[in-house]
N, C-alpha and C positions, 0 to 999 in steps of 0.2 A: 440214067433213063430220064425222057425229059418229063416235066409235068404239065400234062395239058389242061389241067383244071382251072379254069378263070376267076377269079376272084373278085369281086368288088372292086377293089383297090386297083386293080390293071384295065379295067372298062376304059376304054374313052369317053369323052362327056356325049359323041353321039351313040353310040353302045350303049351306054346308061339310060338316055333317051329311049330309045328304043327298048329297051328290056321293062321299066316303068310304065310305057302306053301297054306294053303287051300284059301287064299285069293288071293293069286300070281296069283294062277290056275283059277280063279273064273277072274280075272282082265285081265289075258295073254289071256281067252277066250272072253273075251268083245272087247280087245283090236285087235282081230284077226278075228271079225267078222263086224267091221269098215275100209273097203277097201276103201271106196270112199274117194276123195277128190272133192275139189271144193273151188271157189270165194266166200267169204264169205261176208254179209253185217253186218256191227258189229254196233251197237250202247251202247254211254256211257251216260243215263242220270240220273237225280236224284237232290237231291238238295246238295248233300254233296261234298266236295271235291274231285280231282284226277279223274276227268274224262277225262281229257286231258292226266295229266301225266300217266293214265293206255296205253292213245294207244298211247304217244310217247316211251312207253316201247315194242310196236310193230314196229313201226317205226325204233326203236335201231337194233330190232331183224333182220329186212326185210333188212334195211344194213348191218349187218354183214353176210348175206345171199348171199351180192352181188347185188340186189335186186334194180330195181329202184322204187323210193319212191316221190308221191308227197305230199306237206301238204298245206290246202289254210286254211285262218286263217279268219272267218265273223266273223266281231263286234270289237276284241279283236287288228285289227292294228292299233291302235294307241300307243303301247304299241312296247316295245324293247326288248321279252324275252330271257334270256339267252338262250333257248333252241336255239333260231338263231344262236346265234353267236356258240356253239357246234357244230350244223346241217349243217353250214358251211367247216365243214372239210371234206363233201363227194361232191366238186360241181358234179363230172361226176355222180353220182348216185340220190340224192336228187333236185326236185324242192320245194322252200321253199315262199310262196307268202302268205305274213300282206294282208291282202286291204280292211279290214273295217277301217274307223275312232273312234272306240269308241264304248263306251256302248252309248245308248240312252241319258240316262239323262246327260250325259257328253254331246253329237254332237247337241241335243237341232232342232235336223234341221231332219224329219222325210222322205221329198224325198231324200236327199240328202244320207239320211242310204240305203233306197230303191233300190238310183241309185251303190252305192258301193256292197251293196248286187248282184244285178244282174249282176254287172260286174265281180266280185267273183266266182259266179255259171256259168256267160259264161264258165271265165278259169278253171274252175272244170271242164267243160263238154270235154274240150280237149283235158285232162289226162284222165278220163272215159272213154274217143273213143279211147287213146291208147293203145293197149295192151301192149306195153312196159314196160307200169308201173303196179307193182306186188299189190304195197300197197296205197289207196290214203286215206287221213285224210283230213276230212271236218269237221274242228275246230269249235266249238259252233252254227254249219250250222242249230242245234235245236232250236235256241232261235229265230234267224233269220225268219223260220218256224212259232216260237210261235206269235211274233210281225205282221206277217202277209205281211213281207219283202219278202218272195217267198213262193209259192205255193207249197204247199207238193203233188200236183197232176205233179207236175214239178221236182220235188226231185223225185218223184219215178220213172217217165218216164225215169229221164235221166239216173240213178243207173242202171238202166236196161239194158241202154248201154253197159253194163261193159262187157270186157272179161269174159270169162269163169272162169280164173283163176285169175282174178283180185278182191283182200280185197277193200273193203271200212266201214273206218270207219265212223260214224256221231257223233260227243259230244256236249254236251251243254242240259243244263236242259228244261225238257218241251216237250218232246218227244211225239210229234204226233200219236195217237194209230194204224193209217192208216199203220207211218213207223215202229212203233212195229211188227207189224203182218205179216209186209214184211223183216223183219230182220232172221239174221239166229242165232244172238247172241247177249242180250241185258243184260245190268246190270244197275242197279239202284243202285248209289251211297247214301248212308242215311245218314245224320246228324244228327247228336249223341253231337257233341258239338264242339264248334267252338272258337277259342282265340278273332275273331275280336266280335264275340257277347256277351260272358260272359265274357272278359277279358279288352276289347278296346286295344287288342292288333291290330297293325295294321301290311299292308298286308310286308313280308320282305323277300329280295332275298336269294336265293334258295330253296326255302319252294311254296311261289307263284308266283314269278318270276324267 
């Protein structure tokens, strides 16, 4: 039986021609009937790597925009990542604030995560109320959520504060279905395979840190 399904590979170049205008035209129309803009709430979770590094690639972007940019960092300040020391070359545009002590089974001391967490989300809540800031990154703000360190009925009240035109991102795995459903953009990072698990490779800078 023969097969009449065309492939790619068998187009001719004006074939191809024509199949790419017709999709131009089919894309320029999708593209032209999306006028709105708006403040987005964006979350990165999942169990797999690069949810951080997906929204400091927005982060990059929102300054090269001009754009001012906050990042507050639950869990993960105990830690020196190079992204600081980069993120340091915009002071007039970027505020940049570690103020966790650690993962958990590192800090051993469950108020004490508690009390850093809510002092974390105070200074989240006062980039939120400003509209100055275009882009705010609430660094592993999910796990924090997960653990039971703040209230996802408080996460969403405060988001809400946002400007109009003000991003926020949320990363960190564990992702609350409450802030799924209030999100405007969510991705779920998968693991697929990992060096520190099948390899004992362990963690090394510029890759994780």
């Amino acid at each position: 039986m023969e097969n009449n399904t065309t492939t790619e590979s068998t187009l001719t170049a004006e074939q191809h021609r024509l199949k790419m205008q017709r999709r131009k035209e089919i894309q320029d129309q999708r593209v032209a009937e999306r006028s709105q803009t708006k403040g987005l709430i964006i979350v990165n979770t999942g169990n797999g790597k690069g949810k951080t590094t997906a929204a400091l690639g927005m982060v990059l972007r929102s300054l090269g925009h001009g754009y001012r940019v906050a990042i507050i960092q639950f869990i993960k300040g105990a830690w020196e990542p190079a992204e600081k020391a980069v993120f340091s070359k915009w002071p007039e545009q970027l505020e940049f604030h570690a103020l966790g002590e650690g993962f958990t089974w590192e800090t051993q001391d469950r108020d004490r995560d508690m009390e850093k967490t809510r002092e974390a989300w105070n200074l989240a809540l006062t980039f939120i109320r400003n509209s100055e800031f275009k882009l705010i990154l609430l660094d592993e703000i999910n796990i924090a959520i997960k653990l039971g360190y703040l209230p996802v009925e408080d996460v969403l009240s405060g988001i809400a504060e946002k400007a109009e035109d003000t991003h926020i991102i949320l990363t960190g795995r564990g992702a609350p279905q409450a802030l799924i459903e209030q999100a405007d953009l969510v991705t779920e990072m998968s693991l697929i395979k990992h060096p520190f698990r099948e390899q004992g490779i362990k963690a090394q800078p510029g890759i994780e840190f």
